[in-house]
N, C-alpha and C positions, 0 to 999 in steps of 0.2 A: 864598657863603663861609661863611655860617653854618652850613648844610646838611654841609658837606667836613669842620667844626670839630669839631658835635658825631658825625661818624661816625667820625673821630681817637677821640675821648672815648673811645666805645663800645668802638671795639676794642680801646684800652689798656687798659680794663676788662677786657674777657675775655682779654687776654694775661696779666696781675697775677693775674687767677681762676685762669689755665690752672697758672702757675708756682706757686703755692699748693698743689693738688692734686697734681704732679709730686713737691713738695717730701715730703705724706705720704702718697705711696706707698710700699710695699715697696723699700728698694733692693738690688741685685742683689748676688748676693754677688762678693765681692773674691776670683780667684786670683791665686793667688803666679806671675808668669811666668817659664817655665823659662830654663836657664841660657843664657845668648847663645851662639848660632851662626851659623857662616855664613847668611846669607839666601838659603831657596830661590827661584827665579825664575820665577812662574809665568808661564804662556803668558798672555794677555790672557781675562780671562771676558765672556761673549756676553753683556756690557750695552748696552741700548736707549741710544742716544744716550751725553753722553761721563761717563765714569768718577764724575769730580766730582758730588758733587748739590748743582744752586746752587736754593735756595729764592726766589722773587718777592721783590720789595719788598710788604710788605702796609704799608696807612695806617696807621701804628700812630706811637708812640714811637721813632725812631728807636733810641734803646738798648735797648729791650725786643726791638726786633724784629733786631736786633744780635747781641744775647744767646740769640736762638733760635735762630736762623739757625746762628749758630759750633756750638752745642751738638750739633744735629744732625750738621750736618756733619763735624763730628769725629769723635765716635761713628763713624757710617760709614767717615772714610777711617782710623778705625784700627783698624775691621773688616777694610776691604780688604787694609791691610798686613800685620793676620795674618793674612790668607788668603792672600798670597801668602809671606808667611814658613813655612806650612807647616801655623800654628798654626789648623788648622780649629775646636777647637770652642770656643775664647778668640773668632775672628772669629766665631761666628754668634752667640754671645752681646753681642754690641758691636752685632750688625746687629737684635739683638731690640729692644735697647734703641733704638736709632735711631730704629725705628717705636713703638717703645710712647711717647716723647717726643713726637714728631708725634701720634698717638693722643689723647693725655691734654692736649695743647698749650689745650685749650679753641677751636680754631679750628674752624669750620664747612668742615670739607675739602672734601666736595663740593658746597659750597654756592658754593666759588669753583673757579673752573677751572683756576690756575694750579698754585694749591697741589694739587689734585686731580691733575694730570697727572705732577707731583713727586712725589708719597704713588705715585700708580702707577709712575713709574719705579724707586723703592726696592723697591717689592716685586715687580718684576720684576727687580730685579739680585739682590737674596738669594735671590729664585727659584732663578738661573739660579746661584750659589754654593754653592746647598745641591743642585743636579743635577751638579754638579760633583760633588763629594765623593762624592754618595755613587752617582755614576756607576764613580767610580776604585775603587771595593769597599772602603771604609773600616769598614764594618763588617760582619762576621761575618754570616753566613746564622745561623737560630737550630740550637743545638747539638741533635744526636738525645734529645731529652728523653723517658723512658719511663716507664707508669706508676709510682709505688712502691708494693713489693709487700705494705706496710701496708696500703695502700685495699683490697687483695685478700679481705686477710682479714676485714673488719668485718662483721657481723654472721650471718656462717656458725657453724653448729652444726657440734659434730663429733661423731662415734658412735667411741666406743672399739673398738677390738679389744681380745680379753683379751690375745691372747699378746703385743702390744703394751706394755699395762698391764705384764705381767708384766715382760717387757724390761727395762723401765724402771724399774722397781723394784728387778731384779738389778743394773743398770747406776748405780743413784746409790750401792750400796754401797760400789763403788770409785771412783768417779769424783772427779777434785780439783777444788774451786770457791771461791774467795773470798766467794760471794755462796749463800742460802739455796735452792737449788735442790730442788724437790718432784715429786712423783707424785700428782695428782689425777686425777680425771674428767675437769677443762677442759686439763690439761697432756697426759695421753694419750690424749685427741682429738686433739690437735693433733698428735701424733707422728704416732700413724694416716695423717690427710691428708698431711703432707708425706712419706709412702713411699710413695704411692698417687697423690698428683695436684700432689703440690709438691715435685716432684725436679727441676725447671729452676731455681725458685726456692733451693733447696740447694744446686744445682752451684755457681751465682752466687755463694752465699755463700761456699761455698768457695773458690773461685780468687780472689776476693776479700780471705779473708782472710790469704792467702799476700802478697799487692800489699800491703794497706794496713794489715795487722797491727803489724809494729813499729813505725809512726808511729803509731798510736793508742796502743799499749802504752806507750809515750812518755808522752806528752801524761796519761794518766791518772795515771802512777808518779808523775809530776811534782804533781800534785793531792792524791796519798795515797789514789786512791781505788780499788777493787777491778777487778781487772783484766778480770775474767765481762764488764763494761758494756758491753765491744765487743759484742756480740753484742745489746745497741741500734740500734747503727746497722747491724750485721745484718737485723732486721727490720723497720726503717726505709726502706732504702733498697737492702739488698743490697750495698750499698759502691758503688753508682750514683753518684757525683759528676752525671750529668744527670737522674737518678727527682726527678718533680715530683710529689705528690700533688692531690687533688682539689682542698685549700685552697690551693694555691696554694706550698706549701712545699717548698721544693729543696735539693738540694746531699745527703750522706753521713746527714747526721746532721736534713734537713728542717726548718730555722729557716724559719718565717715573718719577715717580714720587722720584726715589731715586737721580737719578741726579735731576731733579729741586730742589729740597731740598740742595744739591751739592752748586748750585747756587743763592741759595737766593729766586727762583721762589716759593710762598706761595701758600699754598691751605690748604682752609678753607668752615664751610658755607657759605661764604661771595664769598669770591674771589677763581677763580682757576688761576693763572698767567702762566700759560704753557698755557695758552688759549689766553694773552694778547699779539698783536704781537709785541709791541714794548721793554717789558719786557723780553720774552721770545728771541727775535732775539740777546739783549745785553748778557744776558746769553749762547746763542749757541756761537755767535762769543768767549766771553770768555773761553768757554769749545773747541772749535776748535781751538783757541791758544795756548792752554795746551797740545791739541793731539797734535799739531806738534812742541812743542819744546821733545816730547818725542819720537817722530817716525822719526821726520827729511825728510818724503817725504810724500806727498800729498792725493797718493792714498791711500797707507795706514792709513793718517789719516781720510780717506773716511769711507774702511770699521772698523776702532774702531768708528767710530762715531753711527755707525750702529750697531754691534756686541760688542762693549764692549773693550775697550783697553786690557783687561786681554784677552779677547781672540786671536787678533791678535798677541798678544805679547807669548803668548803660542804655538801659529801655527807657527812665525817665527822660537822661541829656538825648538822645536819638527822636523824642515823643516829642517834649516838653511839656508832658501829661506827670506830675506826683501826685497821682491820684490812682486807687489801685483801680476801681471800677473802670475807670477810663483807659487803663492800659491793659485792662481784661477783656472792654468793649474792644479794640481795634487787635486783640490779639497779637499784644510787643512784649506779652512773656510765653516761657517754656509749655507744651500744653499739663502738664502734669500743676503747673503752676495755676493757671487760669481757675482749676478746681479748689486748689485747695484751700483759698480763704473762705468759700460756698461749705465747702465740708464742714469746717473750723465750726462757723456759724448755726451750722444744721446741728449739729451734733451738741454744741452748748445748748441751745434750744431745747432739743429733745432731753437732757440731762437734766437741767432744770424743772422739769414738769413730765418724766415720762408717762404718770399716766395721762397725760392730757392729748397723748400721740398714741395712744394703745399699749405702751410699756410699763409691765409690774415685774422686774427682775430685781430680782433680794441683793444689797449690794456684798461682796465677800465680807468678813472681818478686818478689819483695821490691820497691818504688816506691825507688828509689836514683838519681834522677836529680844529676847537674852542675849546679850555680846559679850564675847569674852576675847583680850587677845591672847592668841600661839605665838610663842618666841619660838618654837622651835618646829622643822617639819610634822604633820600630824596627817594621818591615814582621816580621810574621811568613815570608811567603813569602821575603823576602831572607834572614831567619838560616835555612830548611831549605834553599834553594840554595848558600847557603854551606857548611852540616855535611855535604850529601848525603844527606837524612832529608827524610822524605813531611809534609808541611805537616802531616796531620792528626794526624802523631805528636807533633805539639808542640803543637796543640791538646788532646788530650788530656792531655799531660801538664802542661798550663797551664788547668783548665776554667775557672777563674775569668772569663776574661777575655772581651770583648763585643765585638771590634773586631779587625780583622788586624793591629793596630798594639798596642804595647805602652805603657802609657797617659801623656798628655802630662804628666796632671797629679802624676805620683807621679814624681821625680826620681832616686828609689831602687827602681824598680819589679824584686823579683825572680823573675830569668825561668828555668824548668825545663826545662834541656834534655836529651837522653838519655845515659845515663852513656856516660863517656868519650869526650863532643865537646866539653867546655869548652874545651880548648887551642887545637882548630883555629878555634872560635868567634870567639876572641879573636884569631886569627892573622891571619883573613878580614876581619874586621868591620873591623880597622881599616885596610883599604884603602880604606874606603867614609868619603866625609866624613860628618859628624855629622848635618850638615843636608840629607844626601839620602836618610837609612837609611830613610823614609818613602815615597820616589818609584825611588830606582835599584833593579838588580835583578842576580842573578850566572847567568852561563850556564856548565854544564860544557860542554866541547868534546868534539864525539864527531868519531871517528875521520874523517880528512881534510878540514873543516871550516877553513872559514879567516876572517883577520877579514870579509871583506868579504861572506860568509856571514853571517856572525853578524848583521853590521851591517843586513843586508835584513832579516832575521828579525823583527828588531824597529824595524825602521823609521826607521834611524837613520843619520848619515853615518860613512862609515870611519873619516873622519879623526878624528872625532869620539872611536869608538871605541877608538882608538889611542893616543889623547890621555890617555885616562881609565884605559889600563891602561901607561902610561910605555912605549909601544910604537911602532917604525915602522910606517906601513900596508904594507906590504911584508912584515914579521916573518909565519913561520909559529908557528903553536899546534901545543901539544903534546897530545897526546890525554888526555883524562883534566882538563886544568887548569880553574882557573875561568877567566872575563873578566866582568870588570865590566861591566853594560849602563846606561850613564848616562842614565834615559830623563829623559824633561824634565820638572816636576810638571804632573799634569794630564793625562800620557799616556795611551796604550791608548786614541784617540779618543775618551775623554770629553766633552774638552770640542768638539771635533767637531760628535759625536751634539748636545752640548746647545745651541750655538749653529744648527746646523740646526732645530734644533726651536723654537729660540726665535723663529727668520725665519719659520718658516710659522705659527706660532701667533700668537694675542693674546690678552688676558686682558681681559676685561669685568667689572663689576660686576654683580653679582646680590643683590637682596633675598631672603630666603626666613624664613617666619615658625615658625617653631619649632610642633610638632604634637605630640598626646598621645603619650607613647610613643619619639616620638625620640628619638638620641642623640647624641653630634660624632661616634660613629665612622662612626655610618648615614647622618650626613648630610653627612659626608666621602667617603663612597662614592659617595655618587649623583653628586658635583658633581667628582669624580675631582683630588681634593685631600686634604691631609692633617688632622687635626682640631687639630695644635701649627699649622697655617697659620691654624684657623675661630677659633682661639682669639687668635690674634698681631693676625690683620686688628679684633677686636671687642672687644679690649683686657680679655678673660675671663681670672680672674684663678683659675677650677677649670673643671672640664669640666664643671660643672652647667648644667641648662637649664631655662628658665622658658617655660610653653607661650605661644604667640603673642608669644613672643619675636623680634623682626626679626634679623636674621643679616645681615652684611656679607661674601659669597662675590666672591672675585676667580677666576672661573672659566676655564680655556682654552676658546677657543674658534677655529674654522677660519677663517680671511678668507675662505674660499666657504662663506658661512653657508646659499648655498639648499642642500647636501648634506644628506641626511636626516642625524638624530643617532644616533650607533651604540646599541644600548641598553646593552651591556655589554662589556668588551675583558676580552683573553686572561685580564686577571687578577681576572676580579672585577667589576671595579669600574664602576659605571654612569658613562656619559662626557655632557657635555650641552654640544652648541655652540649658539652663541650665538642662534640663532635659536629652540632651546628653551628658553635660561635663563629667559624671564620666566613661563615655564610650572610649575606646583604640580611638584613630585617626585612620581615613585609609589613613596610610601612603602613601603608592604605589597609592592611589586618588588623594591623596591631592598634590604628586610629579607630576601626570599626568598634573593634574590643573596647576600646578606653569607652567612645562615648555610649555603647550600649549597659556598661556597668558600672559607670562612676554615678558616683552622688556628689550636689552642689558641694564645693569646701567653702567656707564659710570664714577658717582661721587654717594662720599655718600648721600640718601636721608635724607632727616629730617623724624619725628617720623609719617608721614601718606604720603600717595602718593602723589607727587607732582601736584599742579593742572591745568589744563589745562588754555592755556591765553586766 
């Protein structure tokens, strides 16, 4: 009796420790939840055993262990309700927290088997919620990202031609400019090369500044600031809304990510707005009038806009040169820098009078799309089945965005569509309820098509189908119309696929010690898991790692463990069943692997590969 009392004791201790520690953590941030709608009804997710997670009775204080017990489990079942309400990334945030509560609990989980078998159901149901998701194509494959034609230029030399020089010379006599445009050595080099080996990079510009010209012109007049600047993000980017450069900088105008933040430009899973060009162009202009009330002359707010105000401002006090040419001449900035006021220059040049340089490129049409705002989630695929317009035409004209979905958490999100579909947009749309624009989907009817066509098509019942567009099953279509396809959430055998998978697999634990040089994403590859899972399961609070670090892998693994272990599958990724898990990685394989079939990422992924459109 004495024995049972003080092992009471003990563990009320470490429950009171656990809830301490819980207390100063990080807490998650608070969203605002969108506006009530119907509730969508998903199909039941391929959870191990039943829905509920009921935690053991541990010895403990009955109210403490009361008190954990509810906490948990709530969390979770009000993950699961927004996952079945529709709200995927409110519920994986609620299922984060479920385990990081368990996690941080101060309980010894695997030290007891009950609780251990519970902590493994949990993370095989959010398993089997986030294969869900992101089974049904919730988010975007990544966007054709291409270099920016900045990085091209850094550190190339250019050889003048005379009659070029001379060109140039004749041409700035007439030519109009708000801003100090010159005839040097580094300015007619650079002419030189783009009439000789940068006429793609020209065209670009051109047809570019026909699309995106009046909206930037916008955006600057509104500033007061000279109109020449376009021809910044000119050589920037070309007017690429997808040109990433080397650092990692995207979108028109190439915000890194500390300046967009700077300015308000957001990025999330949802939205990247260094990608949006009209967002992104309000924030360059504002950040270009802040360079030049601190610089006072033009050029130089060229190269900080490039390099970093602290740098320029460190080359001038070091020089005592505010003068760009002169701190170009002795080489006291970045090289990537040195070029790029020379570019700027070349490129207005040539833009103002192309044929005068051998250029006749048609500029695109003017960017004039229809806006409409989404209060509530919306399937990209659903609003082009509706207009009659190719999916990708509303990706482009929406780059910003991360996801085939327009995003949950912005209630006023405004969506670009192509001019002169707004009417019918809004005509369609609201046949569709609020809380299916996420899952339903619209078919045009081609020629003799009837519902019960339709309804096999997508795998569905007639009556069903008939139901959902105020119709008899009986009723013929007319060619040409839409019909609503109400599929169920969860369709297009998703969840299927992931409940099959989840029968023949199982998930074991794996220790693994952290090794000079590794990293979560190398060591997410080898174990064919994702590194937001290496991190969720070991309560890491950054992706840092400390060598001979122990790691807590919950690995899949085959119930016919005597199968040899595959080394690597279609995509990469090293696979390890369970009969290998207690076995070292091969690190230096599984690095080979990584860099012989990754592709650059660009933005963060969500917790599996993003899937192809």
């Amino acid at each position: 009796m004495r024995i049972r009392n003080l092992i009471c004791c003990l563990v009320a201790a470490i429950l009171l420790n656990g809830c301490a520690t819980t207390d100063q953590r990080k807490p998650l941030a608070r969203h605002t939840p969108p506006p009530p709608h119907p509730a969508a009804v998903l199909d039941p997710l391929p959870l191990s055993g039943k829905s509920q997670v009921i935690l053991p009775d541990l010895p403990a204080s009955p109210d403490s262990s009361a008190v954990f017990v509810k906490q948990v489990e709530d969390l979770y079942q009000t993950g699961m309700d927004d996952y079945r309400a529709g709200n995927l990334e409110k519920a994986r945030e609620e299922f984060d927290q479920a385990l990081a509560t368990l996690l941080e609990s101060g309980f010894d989980i695997r030290g007891d088997e009950r609780l251990s078998s519970e902590f493994d159901k949990i993370v095989e149901n959010v398993y089997a919620a986030e294969a869900a998701t992101l089974e049904r194509g919730d988010s975007l494959s990544p966007h054709n990202y291409e270099p920016a034609p900045i990085d091209s230029f850094s550190g190339l030399t250019f050889p003048v031609d005379p009659r070029v020089k001379q060109q140039a010379q004749q041409e700035l006599k007439s030519v109009h400019s708000d801003l100090p445009l010159v005839s040097n050595e580094y300015v007619d080099g650079v002419l030189t090369y783009l009439q000789r080996h940068g006429r793609g990079y020209v065209d670009r510009v051109l047809k570019g500044l026909g699309k995106y010209g009046e909206l930037i012109s916008e955006a600057l007049r509104k500033q007061g600031l000279p109109q020449d600047l376009i021809y910044l993000a000119a050589g920037e980017s070309a007017f690429n809304p997808f040109a990433v450069s080397s650092k990692r900088c995207v979108g028109i105008w190439q915000f890194g990510l500390g300046t967009a933040e700077l300015y308000g430009l957001k990025k999330d899973r949802w939205v990247d707005e260094r990608e949006d060009p009209v967002k992104s162009t309000e924030a360059a202009a504002r950040h270009l009038k802040e360079l030049y009330q601190t610089f006072g002359d033009w050029f130089l707010v060229m190269a900080a806009y490039d390099s970093g105000p602290g740098t320029v401002q460190r080359a001038v006090e070091r020089t005592g040169y505010a003068d760009y040419w002169e701190l170009r001449r002795i080489h006291a900035l970045p090289t990537e820098t040195e070029n790029y006021v020379p570019v700027f220059i070349a490129t207005a040049l040539i833009a103002k009078d192309p044929k005068a340089y051998g250029f006749d490129t048609p500029p695109d049409p003017p960017l004039r799309p229809d806006r409409v705002t989404v209060r509530t989630p919306t399937d990209l695929r659903l609003v082009a089945e509706l207009i009659d317009r190719p999916v990708q035409e509303l990706v482009s004209l929406n780059p910003s965005l991360q996801r085939w979905t327009t995003p949950a958490n912005s209630p006023a999100f405004v969506l670009n569509l192509p001019e002169g579909t707004k009417s019918l947009y809004e005509k369609t749309i609201a046949s569709i309820p609020e809380g299916k624009r996420i899952w339903w989907r619209a078919h045009r009817v081609a020629e003799g098509e009837t519902l019960a066509d339709v309804a096999k098509q997508y795998r569905i019942s007639p009556a069903v189908l008939a139901n959902a567009n105020q119709l008899d099953p009986g009723d013929s279509l007319a060619q040409g119309a839409h019909v609503v396809v109400p599929l169920a959430p969860g369709k297009d055998s998703s969840l299927a696929r992931v409940r099959e998978t989840t029968a023949r697999t199982t998930k074991r634990v794996t220790y693994y010690r952290v090794r000079p040089g590794d990293t979560l994403d190398l060591i997410a590859d080898r174990f064919d898991v994702t590194p937001y899972q290496i991190r969720r399961w070991n309560n890491m609070k950054s992706s840092q790692l400390a060598s001979g670090k122990p790691l807590r892998i919950y690995a899949q693994a085959q119930e016919t463990s005597s199968r040899p272990a595959r080394r690597v599958s279609n995509k990469g990724r090293a696979k390890v069943t369970s009969a290998a898990a207690s076995k070292k990685p091969n690190t230096r394989k599984a690095a080979a692997t990584r860099k012989k079939s990754s592709t650059p990422r660009s933005r963060s992924t969500p917790a599996a590969a993003l899937p192809a459109k």
